[in-house]
N, C-alpha and C positions, 0 to 999 in steps of 0.2 A: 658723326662717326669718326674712328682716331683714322681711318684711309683719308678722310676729308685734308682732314687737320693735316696729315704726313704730307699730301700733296700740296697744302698753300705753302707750308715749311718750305718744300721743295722751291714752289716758285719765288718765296719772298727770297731764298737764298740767290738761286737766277739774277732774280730782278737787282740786288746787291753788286753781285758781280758788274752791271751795265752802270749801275747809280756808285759809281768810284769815290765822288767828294761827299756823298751823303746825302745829298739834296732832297729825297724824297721824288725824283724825278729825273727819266733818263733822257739826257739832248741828242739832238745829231751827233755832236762829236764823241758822245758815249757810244752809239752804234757805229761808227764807223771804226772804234778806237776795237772794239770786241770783235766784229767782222773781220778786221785787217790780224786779228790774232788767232780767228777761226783760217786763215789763210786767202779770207776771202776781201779780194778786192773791190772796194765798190764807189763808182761813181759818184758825184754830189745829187746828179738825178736821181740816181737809185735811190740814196740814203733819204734824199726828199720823198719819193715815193711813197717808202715804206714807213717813213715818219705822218704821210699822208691816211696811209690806210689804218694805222694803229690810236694815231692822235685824234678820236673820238671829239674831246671836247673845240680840239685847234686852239689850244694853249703853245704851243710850237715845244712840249714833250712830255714824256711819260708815263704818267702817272701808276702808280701798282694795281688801280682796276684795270684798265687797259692794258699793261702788260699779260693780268691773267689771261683777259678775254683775249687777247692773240695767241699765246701757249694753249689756251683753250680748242680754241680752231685748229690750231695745227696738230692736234692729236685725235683730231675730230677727221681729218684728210687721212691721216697714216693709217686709220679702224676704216674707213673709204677703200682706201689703195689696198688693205690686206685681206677687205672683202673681195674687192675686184678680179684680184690674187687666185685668193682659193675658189672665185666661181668662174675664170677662165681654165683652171686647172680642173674642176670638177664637167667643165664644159667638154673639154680634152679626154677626159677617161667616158665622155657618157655616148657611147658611140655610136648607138642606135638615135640620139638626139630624142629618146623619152622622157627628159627628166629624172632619169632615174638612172643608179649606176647598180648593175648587176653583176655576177658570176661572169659571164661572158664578155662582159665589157671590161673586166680587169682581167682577163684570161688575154685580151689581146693587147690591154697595156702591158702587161709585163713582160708579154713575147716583143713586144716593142722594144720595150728596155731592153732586151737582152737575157733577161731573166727568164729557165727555159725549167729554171730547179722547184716553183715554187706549185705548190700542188693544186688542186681544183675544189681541197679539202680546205685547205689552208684560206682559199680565196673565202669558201664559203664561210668560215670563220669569224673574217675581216668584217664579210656585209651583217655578221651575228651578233660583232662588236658596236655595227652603225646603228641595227637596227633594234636590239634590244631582245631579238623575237626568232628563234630557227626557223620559225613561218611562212616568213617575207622574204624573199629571193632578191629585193633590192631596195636601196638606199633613195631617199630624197638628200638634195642640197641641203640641208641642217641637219642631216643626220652623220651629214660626211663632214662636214667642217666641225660638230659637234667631236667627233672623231680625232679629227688632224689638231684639233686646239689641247688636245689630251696629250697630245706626242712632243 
C-alpha cells in the first residue's frame, strides 16, 4: 500500500540524515553527532548502549533494517503511552468504577471541571455519540477512545 511505501520513504530519509558520508551504515559518531544537535548530550556509555540495543547483527553499526526495526518500536511505545493516556483518563471519568462511563459520571466530571453550563441533555448526547444507540445509557472503554480519537 502507497502508506507503506510513504513511511519507509520517511524512514530512509531519517536514516540519511544519521548516515552523513553515505556509507549505507550509521556509527557511534553519527549518533552522537545527531543527538548533540537534537541538544541532547550523550555519554560514550550511552551512545554504546544504544548502539548495543539497535546493532542486531554486532557489526559495530547501522544498518537501514535495524534503524527501521528501532523507529519501529518506538512508535510501537508512543500507541502504548496514548493507550495508557486515554484508559487512565477514562478510569478518572468512570466513577462508579463499572467499567462503564455514564450520564452521571460525566455530570460530576464536568461539575469537577467547573463546568456548571453544560446540560444533562447535552451529556446524554455525548454517551449517543459513544454509543451509536439512544438505548444505552453508557459507554464501554472503545467506545470512548473510539470517540476521543474523532476529536
Amino acid at each position: 500500500s502507497s502508506g507503506i511505501n510513504a513511511e519507509y520513504g520517511e524512514m530512509k530519509a531519517a536514516f540519511r540524515i544519521f548516515d552523513k558520508k553515505k556509507k549505507g551504515a550509521i556509527t557511534k559518531g553519527d549518533i552522537r553527532r545527531v543527538l548533540n544537535m537534537l541538544g541532547q548530550e550523550a555519554t560514550t556509555d550511552e551512545v554504546e548502549e544504544l548502539m548495543g540495543e539497535i546493532d542486531v547483527d554486532g557489526d559495530g553499526t547501522i544498518s537501514l533494517g535495524e534503524f527501521k526495526t528501532m523507529m519501529e518500536r518506538l512508535m510501537e511505545t508512543n500507541e502504548e503511552d496514548d493507550r495508557q493516556l486515554l484508559e487512565d483518563t477514562f478510569n478518572e471519568f468512570d466513577v462508579y468504577g463499572d467499567g462503564l462511563i455514564g450520564v452521571e459520571d460525566l455530570i460530576v466530571v464536568f461539575r469537577k471541571l467547573g463546568d456548571d453550563e453544560v446540560t444533562k441533555e447535552e451529556i446524554e448526547q455525548m454517551i449517543i455519540d459513544a454509543t451509536g444507540t439512544p438505548r444505552r445509557k453508557k459507554a464501554t472503554f472503545e467506545e470512548f477512545k473510539a470517540v476521543l480519537k474523532g476529536y
